[in-house]
Steps between C-alpha positions, in 0.01 A plus 500: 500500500729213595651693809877421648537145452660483847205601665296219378726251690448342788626608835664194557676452158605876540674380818667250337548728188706729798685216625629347156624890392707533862630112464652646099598807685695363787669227245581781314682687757651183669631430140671830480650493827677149448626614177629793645630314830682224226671714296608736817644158669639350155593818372416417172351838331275554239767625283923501548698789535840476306823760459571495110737769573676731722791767421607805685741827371800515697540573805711819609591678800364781598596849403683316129373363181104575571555826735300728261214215444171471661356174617255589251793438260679226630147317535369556107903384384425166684141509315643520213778267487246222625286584249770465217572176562237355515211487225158593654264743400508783759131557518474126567630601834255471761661708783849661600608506861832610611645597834641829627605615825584872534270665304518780283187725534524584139450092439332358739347219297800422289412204403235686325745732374808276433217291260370782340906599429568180375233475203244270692146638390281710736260215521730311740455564853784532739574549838762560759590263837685600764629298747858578532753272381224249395343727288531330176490134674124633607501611122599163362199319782250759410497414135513136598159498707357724166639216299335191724194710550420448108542945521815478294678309266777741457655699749874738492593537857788681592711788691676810503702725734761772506645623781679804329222709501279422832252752584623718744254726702558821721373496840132485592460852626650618190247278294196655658632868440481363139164425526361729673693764247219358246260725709719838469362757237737813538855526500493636884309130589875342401647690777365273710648173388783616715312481757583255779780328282833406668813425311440138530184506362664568130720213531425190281381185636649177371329211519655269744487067432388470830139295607237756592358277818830517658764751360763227446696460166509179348885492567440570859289181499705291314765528730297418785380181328819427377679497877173301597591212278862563559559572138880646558640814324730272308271270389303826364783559312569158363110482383540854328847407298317197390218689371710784322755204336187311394399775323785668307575104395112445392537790291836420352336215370216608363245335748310821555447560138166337495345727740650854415480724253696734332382853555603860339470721720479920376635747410761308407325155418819323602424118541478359864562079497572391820427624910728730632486411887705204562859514594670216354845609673336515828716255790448477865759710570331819311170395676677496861564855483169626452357657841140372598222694327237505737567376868842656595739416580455117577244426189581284249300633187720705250452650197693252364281193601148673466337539140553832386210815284433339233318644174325257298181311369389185387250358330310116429250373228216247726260273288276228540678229364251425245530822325873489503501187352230611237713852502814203371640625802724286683470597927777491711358364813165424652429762807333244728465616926554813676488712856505763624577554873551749773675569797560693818760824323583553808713227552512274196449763214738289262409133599202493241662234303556231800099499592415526100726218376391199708084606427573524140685155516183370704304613228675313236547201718894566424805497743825694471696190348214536212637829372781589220516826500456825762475822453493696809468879562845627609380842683811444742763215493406457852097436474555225251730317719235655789266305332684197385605446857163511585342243237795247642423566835286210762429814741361719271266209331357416770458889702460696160306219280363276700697227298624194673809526317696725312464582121845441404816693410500632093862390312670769397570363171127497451466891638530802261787371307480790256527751749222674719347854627870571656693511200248507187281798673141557641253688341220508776263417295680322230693203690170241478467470120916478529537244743187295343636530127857393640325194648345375178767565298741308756232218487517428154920583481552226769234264446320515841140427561369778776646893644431674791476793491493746843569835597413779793312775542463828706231503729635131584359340229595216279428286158589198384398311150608184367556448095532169300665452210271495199423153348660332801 
């Protein structure tokens, strides 16, 4: 018998036999780790996320045109519509993620459901994000890491919400007689769900928009910030006009028309174009007589210069731009760098944007002066000037960031010139795939080169992404 061969050797070339296979071993690994290390620091990525596409149905206010509509619904129209305009095989689709807020039970995964209700096969997997009003902007950066990853090469990532039918729950003590009336087995056992229950206790309870860690509303908060900065009532006022007149003139001229589309809604299938929310005869003098919403009576957040429920969804088509290229697809815009970042809820719950817009311009090597167009998150007229006070401010650089200097201020004739979350509406978990389709489309309508794109969170969070025009 010959015997293992590597028994016959030598103890000292089996030391050195050792000591070579460590030496490939350790190369090896040292290899890896400066690949990984070089494309983490030149963020180049094995493969490069674009946005062919990105549309959205209208959206409504609450308790109108979708009042009798799931999110279920809303979210499988905006599936649809993407999918008719653009020619890709559905069961090329390598995942569907949308973003949803207030759940309903019945749907809990509705991206699953809004895929499966738009004619995308059962092969696709989907899943639902949510992260409160950037839902569908974690949507849009979760099928980009699939995409750079090599896991995907096509990815629909989008939102839905409606706010005209929220789940509403009775109280707690009510809920367990519920349960425990699973257990009863004769009529007599149902006397005693009576039992203990006060009048109260059959009462509904609403859900209330207010952060679970420290029973404020977002309103509440953005008032505080807003007298922090010194952001005046007036100046609220001013920013919200602008918004609503941006709008109503965007849509009288057909800028919008790229993004939305027409949807029939039953029994009735009458034929919804445009949003419904902004007020195009709105003047300062209407918004001076609204009373403060939230801190009375010296707060300056209204109803008339906070976004309003919204109904809605939205929805994007994410390649690798190789296979939209081989697809004959032309993308809009490369999605290059993104954050995410937190902060304290307590006292800067809407201030996400001025910590995640100077990392994700660090990350691109980019300044202010480098970008064309913003879209920023309009949850309250005052937390966008909140946080545009902040990005042009020397204190809060250098006590906030840890910056030297300030960011910059943004020009307003670079900021959401076709409206914002105050006038065109917010669908919780809809606004990210809006204000990122907006972008692109604005990129290639003006000619620019790069958009930010920022909004806030609850929980104090925040997200920022920058876009460049494809073929730039």
């Amino acid at each position: 018998m010959n015997g293992d061969k590597y028994t016959n050797i030598s103890n000292a070339d089996k030391e050195n036999y050792h000591l070579v296979i460590d030496l490939l071993v350790n190369t090896v690994n040292l290899s890896h780790s400066i690949f990984l290390l070089y494309m983490q620091q030149t963020k180049n990525y094995l493969f490069t996320p674009v946005l062919v596409d990105g549309c959205r149905i209208p959206f409504l206010r609450s308790a109108t045109g979708y009042n009798d509509l799931m999110a279920y619904d809303l979210g499988r129209m905006a599936l649809q519509g993407l999918l008719a305009r653009n020619a890709i095989d559905p069961d090329s689709i390598d995942r569907v993620i949308m973003g949803s807020v207030i759940q309903d039970p019945r749907t809990s995964n509705v991206a699953r459901e809004s895929a499966l209700g738009a004619g995308i096969p059962n092969t696709v997997p989907a899943f639902t994000i949510s992260l409160a009003c950037i839902s569908s902007n974690q949507a849009i950066t979760s099928g980009m890491d699939l995409i750079r990853s090599g896991q995907a090469s096509i990815i629909v990532a989008g939102g839905t919400e409606t706010m005209s039918d929220i789940p509403v729950r009775y109280k707690k003590k009510f809920r367990q007689k519920v349960l425990e009336a699973r257990k009863y087995r004769s009529p007599l056992d149902f006397l005693k769900f009576f039992r203990g229950l006060g009048i109260k206790d059959y009462l509904p309870e609403v859900p209330a928009i207010a952060e679970f860690s420290t029973g404020e509303t977002m309103g509440e908060s953005a008032d505080r910030m807003a007298a922090r900065f010194g952001i005046s009532r007036n100046d609220q006022d001013e920013f919200a006009m602008r918004s609503h007149h941006l709008a109503a003139k965007a849509t009288k001229e057909g800028l919008l028309n790229d993004e939305i589309i027409p949807t029939k809604i039953p029994p009735s299938f009458k034929t919804i174009t445009t949003d419904n929310g902004f007020r195009e005869d709105t003047s300062m003098e209407k918004l001076a007589k609204l009373k403060p919403a939230f801190i009375k009576p010296h707060g300056t957040i209204t109803a008339g210069n906070a976004s309003f429920f919204t109904d809605g969804a939205s929805a994007s088509l994410i390649m690798d731009e190789q296979t939209a290229l081989q697809l004959g697809l032309t993308p809009k815009a490369y999605l290059r760098e993104y954050v995410f970042v937190s902060q304290d809820p307590g006292e800067e719950l809407l201030l996400g944007p001025a910590y995640a817009t100077p990392k994700v311009l660090d990350a691109m090597n980019l300044a202010l002066d480098d970008i064309d167009v913003f879209e920023l998150h309009e949850a309250f007229a005052g937390q966008v000037m909140a946080v545009l006070a902040a990005l042009d401010s020397e204190t809060f650089a250098k006590k906030a960031l840890g910056k030297d200097k300030k960011i910059g201020g943004i020009p307003f004739e670079k900021l959401n010139t076709l409206g914002g979350s105050l006038s065109l509406g917010h669908p919780f978990g809809a606004t990210g795939v809006r204000l990122v389709t907006t972008a692109a489309n604005r990129l290639i309508r003006e000619d620019g080169k790069y958009a930010l794109v920022s909004a806030c969170a609850a929980g104090g969070q925040g997200h920022s992404i920058i876009l460049e025009k494809y073929g730039s």
